[in-house]
C-alpha positions in Angstrom: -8.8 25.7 9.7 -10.0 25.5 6.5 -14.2 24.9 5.3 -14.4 22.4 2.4 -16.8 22.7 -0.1 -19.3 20.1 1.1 -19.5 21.7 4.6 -17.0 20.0 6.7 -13.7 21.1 8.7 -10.1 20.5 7.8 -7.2 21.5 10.4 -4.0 20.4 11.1 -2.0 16.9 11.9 -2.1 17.8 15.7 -5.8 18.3 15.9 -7.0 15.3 13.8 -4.0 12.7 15.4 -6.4 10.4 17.1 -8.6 10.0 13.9 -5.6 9.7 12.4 -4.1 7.1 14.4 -7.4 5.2 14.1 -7.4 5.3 10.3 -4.2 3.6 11.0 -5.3 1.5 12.8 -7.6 -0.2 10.3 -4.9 0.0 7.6 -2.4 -2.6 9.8 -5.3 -4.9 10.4 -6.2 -4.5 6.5 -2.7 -5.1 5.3 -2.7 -8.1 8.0 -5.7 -9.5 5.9 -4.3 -8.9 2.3 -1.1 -10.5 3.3 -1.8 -13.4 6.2 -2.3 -16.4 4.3 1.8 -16.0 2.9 3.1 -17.5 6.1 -0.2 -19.8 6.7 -0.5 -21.8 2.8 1.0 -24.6 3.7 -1.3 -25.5 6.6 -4.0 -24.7 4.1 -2.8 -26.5 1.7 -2.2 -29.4 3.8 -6.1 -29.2 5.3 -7.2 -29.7 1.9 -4.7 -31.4 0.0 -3.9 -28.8 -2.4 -0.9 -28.1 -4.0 1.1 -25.1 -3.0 1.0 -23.6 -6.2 -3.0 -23.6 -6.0 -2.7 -22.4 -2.3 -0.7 -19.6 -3.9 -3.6 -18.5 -5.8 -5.3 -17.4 -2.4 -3.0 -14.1 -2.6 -2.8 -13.6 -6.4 -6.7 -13.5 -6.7 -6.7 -10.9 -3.8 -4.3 -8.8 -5.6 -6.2 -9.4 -9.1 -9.7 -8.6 -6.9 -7.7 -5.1 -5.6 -6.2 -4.2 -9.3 -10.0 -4.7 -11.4 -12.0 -2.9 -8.8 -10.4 -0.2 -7.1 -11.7 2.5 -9.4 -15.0 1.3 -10.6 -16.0 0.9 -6.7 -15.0 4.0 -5.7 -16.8 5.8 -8.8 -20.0 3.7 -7.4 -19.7 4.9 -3.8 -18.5 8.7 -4.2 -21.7 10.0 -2.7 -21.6 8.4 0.5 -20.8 9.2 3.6 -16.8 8.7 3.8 -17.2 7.2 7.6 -20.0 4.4 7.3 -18.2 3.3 4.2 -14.6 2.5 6.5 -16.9 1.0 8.8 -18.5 -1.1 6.2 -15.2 -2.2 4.6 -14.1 -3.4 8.1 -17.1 -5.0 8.8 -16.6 -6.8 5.6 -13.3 -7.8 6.5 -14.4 -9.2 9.6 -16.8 -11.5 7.4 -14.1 -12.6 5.4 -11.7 -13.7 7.9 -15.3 -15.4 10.0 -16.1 -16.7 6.8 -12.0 -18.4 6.1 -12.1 -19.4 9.6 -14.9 -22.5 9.4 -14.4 -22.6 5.6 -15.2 -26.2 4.8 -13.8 -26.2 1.6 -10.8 -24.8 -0.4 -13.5 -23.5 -2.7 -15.2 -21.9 -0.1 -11.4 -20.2 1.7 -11.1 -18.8 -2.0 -14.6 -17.3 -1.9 -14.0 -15.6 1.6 -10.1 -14.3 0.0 -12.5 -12.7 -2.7 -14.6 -10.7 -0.5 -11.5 -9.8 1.4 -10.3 -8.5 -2.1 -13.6 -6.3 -2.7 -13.0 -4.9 1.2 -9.4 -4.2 0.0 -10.0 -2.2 -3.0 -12.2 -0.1 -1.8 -11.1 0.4 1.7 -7.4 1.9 1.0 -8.9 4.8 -1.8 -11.7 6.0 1.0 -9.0 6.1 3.6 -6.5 7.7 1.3 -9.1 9.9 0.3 -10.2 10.4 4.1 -6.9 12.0 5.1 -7.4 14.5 1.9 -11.1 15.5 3.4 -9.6 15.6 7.2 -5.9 17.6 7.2 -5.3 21.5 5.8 -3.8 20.8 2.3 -0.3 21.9 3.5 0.2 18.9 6.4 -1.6 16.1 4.0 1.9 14.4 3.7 2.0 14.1 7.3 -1.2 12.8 7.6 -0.8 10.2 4.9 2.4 8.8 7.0 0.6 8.6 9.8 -2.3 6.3 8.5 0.9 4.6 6.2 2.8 3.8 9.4 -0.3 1.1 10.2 0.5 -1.0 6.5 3.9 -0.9 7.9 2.9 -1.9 11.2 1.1 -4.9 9.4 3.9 -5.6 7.2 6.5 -6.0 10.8 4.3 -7.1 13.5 0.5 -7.9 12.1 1.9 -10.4 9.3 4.4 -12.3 11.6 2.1 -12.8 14.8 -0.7 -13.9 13.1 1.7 -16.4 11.8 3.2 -17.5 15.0 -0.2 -17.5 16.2 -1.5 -20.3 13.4 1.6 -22.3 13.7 0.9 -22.8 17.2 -2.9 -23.2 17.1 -3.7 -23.7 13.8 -4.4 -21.7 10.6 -8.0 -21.2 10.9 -7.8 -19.4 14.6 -5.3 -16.9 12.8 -8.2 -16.0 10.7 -11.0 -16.0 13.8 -8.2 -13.6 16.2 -7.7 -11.5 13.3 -11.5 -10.9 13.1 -12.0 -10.6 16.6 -9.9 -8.2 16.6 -10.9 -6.3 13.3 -14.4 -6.3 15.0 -12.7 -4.3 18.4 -11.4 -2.1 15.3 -14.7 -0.8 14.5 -15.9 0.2 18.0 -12.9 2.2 18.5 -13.3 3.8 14.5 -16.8 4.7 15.6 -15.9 6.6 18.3 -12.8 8.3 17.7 -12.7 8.7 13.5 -14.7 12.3 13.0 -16.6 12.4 10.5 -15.9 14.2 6.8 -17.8 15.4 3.7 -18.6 12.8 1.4 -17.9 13.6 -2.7 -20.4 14.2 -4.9 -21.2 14.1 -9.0 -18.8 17.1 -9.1 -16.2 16.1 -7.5 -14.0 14.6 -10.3 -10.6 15.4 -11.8 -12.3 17.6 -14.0 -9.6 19.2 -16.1 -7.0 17.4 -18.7 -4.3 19.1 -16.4 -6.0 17.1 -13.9 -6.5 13.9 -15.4 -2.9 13.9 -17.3 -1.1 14.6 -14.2 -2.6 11.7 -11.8 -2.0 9.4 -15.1 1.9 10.1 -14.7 1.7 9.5 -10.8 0.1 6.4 -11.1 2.3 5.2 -13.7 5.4 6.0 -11.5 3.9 3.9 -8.8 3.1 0.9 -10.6 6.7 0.4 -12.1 8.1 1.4 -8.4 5.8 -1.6 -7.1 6.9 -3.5 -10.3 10.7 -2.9 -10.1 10.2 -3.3 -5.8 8.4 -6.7 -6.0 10.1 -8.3 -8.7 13.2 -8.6 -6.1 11.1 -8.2 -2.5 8.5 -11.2 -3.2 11.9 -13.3 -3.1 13.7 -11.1 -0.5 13.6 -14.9 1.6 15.6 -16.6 -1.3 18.0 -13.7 -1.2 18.6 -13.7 2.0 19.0 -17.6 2.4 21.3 -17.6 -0.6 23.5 -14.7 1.0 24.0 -17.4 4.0 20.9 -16.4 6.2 19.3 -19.6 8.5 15.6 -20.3 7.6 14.6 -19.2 11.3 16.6 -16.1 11.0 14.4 -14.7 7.7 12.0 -13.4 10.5 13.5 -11.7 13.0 15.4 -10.1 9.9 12.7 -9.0 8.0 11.2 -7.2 10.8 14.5 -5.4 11.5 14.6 -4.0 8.2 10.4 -3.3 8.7 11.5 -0.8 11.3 13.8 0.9 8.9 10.6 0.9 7.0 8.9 3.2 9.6 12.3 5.2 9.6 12.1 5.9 6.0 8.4 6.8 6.2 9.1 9.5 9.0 12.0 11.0 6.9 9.7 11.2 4.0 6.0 12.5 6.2 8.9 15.3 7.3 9.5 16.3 3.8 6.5 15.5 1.5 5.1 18.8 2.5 7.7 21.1 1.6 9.5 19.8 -1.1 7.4 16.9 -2.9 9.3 16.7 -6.0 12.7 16.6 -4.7 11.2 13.6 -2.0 10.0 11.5 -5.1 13.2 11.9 -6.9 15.8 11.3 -3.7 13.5 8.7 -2.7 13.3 6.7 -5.9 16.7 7.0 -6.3 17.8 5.3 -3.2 15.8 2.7 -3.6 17.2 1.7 -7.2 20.8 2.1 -5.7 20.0 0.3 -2.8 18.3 -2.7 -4.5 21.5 -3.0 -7.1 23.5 -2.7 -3.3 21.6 -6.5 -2.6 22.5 -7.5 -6.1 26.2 -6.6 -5.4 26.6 -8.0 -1.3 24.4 -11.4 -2.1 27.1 -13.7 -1.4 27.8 -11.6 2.1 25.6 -11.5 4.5 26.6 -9.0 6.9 26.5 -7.0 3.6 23.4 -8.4 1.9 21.0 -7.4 5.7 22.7 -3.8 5.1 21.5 -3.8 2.0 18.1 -4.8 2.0 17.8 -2.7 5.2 18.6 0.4 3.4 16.1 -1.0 0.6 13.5 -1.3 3.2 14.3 2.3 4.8 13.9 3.7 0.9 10.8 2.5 0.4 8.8 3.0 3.9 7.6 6.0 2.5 7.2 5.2 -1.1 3.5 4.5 -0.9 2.4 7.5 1.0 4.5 9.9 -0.9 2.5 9.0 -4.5 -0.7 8.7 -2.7 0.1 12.5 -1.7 0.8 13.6 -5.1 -1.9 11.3 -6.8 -4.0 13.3 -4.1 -2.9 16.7 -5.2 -2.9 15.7 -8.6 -6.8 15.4 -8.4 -7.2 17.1 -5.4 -10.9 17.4 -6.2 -11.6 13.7 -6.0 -9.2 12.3 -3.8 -10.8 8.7 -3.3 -10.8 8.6 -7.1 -7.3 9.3 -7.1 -6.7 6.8 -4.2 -8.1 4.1 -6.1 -5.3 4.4 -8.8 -2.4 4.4 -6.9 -4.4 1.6 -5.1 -4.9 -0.5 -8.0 -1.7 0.2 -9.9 0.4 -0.5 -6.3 -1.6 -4.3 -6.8 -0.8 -4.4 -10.7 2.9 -3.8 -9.5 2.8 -6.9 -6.7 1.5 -9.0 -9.3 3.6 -8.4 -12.0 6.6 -8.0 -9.8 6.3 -11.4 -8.3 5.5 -13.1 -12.1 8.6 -11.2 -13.4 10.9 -12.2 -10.7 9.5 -15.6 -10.3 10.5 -15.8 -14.3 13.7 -14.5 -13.6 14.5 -17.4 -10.9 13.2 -20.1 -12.8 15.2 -19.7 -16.0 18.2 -19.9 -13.2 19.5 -16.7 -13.3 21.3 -15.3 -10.4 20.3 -12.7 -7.6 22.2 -10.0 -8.9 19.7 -10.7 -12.6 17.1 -10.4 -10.5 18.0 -7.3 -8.6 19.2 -5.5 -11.7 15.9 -5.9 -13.7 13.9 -4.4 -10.1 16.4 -1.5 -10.0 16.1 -0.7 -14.3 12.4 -0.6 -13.4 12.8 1.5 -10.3 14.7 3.9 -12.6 12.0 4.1 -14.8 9.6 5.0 -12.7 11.6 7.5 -11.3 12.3 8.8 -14.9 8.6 9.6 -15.4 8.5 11.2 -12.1 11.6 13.6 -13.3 9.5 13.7 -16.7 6.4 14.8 -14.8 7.4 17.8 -13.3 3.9 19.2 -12.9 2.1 15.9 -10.9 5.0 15.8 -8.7 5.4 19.5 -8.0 3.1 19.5 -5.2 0.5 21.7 -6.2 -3.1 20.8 -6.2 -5.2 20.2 -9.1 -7.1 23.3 -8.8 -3.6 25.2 -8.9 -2.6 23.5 -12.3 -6.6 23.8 -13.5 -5.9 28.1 -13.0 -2.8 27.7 -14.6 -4.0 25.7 -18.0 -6.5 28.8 -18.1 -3.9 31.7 -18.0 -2.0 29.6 -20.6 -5.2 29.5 -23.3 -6.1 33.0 -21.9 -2.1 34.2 -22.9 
């Protein structure tokens, strides 16, 4: 076990697994929030006679909400207590989804999507930074999958329930389950989450080793979510124009969701031990293996393989830069969250405006998913660049060595 600076107790993945799992918990219910209204806008739209492109505006303004203030909420909370801040970001997604539920207005669905968006960008850097505070240093990759698996989760089962849910008793029960259930959430955080040491005014990535090196990660993760969403925001239209049935795009998706869970397992197994050999492998399979949908789209036996390995590559991309944005700035690790938090929302939004671009001007899929893999590539080019951030070591390693270096 290992005594952090502010008092409390780290220890292994085995020890902290039902925190863990609760962490994870939250984070499937939190992605189900975030991305709920993508299978529900039509009914919305049709409650309120609004156009789908306005309807469409109910995810983009999340995303926007989670890109502008991810960092400058979790510079504002860094003293407080780490656990009555995930309950409080719960709670407040509970209000959200209350507040959607008996909405009587578009305006005022829009307003509860915005304090959704404030939940969201604070929520994912105190839970990243949670698992820093919670697991030895050594097993933090682990722990990171494990509270990962729940977006995943969201992404297979949350997403698509909720959806079969409001088409069968309407959109705004969807919300009212979903916060029902968030609110069962919370009494089961309270009791099994234990509690960790909160930051403080000097806990910050102190150094220009520091500050440099969780720079490069989170510039590696926004042009992997770039490159990833440019081509997975219209994964449907690939998968239709490959020969897919419209009521077969479900059941397929959450196929190649479970291959998501694979791919996050393979990479919590190796995060640990070699981090910048995972980044590399990982990046790189995912390039090849969106070019792979570009190349099968007109076969669809061969397209489903494709996007299945795509799905496997990237189950573990998140977790694998929020452990090395972690270790990056290991001594403010919800600071560090809250980049790869907001530059992962940058990525969705820009990846879905770059492809959506890319499909209008008629292009085919294989334009689309060569311009998601180039990007890909170059995010995995700064990661080969940035040998340091991705080595594995934590700030306070790279702080020692900057110092023998001016010393030598």
């Amino acid at each position: 076990m290992l005594t952090t600076p502010t008092g409390a107790t780290r220890s292994g993945v085995r020890d902290n697994v039902v925190g863990l799992l609760s962490l994870s918990l939250a984070t499937c219910l939190a992605v189900t929030t975030e991305m709920l209204p993508v299978g529900l806008l039509p009914s919305i739209g049709a409650t309120f006679g609004v156009a789908p492109s306005t309807t469409g505006l109910l995810v983009t303004a999340f995303a926007g909400m989670v890109a502008a203030f991810s960092v400058p909420l979790a510079i504002a909370t860094r003293r407080l207590p780490r656990k009555p801040l995930i309950l409080a970001t719960v709670s407040t997604y509970v209000a959200s989804n209350v507040l959607i539920s008996v909405a009587p207005t578009f305006a005022m669905v829009a307003v509860g999507r915005a304090v959704g968006g404030l939940a969201h960008a604070l929520f994912f850097a105190v839970a990243i930074g949670y698992v820093f505070r919670l697991v030895e240093p050594g097993q933090v990759g682990r722990g990171l999958a494990i509270v990962a698996g729940g977006s995943t989760a969201g992404f297979v089962l949350g997403v698509p329930l909720s959806t079969v849910l409001g088409a069968a008793v309407g959109w705004r029960a969807s919300f009212l389950v979903l916060a029902v259930v968030l609110a069962l959430a919370i009494v089961g955080i309270t009791r099994l989450l234990p509690p960790v040491g909160s930051g403080g005014p000097s806990e910050r990535a102190e150094s220009r080793t520091g500050r440099v090196d969780l720079g490069l990660v989170a510039s590696s993760n926004m042009l992997t979510f770039v490159g990833h969403y440019t081509v997975y925001t219209y994964v449907s239209v690939v998968l239709v124009t490959a020969g897919a049935r419209q009521a077969a795009i479900g059941p397929l998706l959450m196929v190649c969701g479970v291959c998501g869970l694979v791919g996050l397992w393979c990479t919590g197994r190796w995060i640990d031990r070699r981090m910048r050999a995972t980044v590399l492998v990982v990046l790189m399979a995912l390039a090849v293996s969106i070019l792979g949908v570009g190349v099968a789209h007109r076969w669809l036996v061969g397209t489903v393989i494709a996007v299945a390995a795509w799905s496997g590559a990237f189950g573990g991309t998140p977790s694998m830069f929020q452990a090395a944005a972690g270790r990056a700035a290991s001594g403010a690790p919800e600071l560090a969250g809250a980049w790869i938090n907001a530059t992962s929302n940058l990525g969705i939004a820009a990846g879905a405006l770059i492809g959506g671009s890319i499909l209008r001007s008629g292009s085919a899929v294989a334009h689309l998913t060569l311009v998601g893999a180039v990007l890909v590539l170059t995010g995995s080019g700064v990661a080969a660049a940035a040998r340091r951030a991705f080595s594995g070591a934590l700030e306070g390693d790279a702080r020692r060595d900057e110092s023998r270096v001016r010393e030598g």
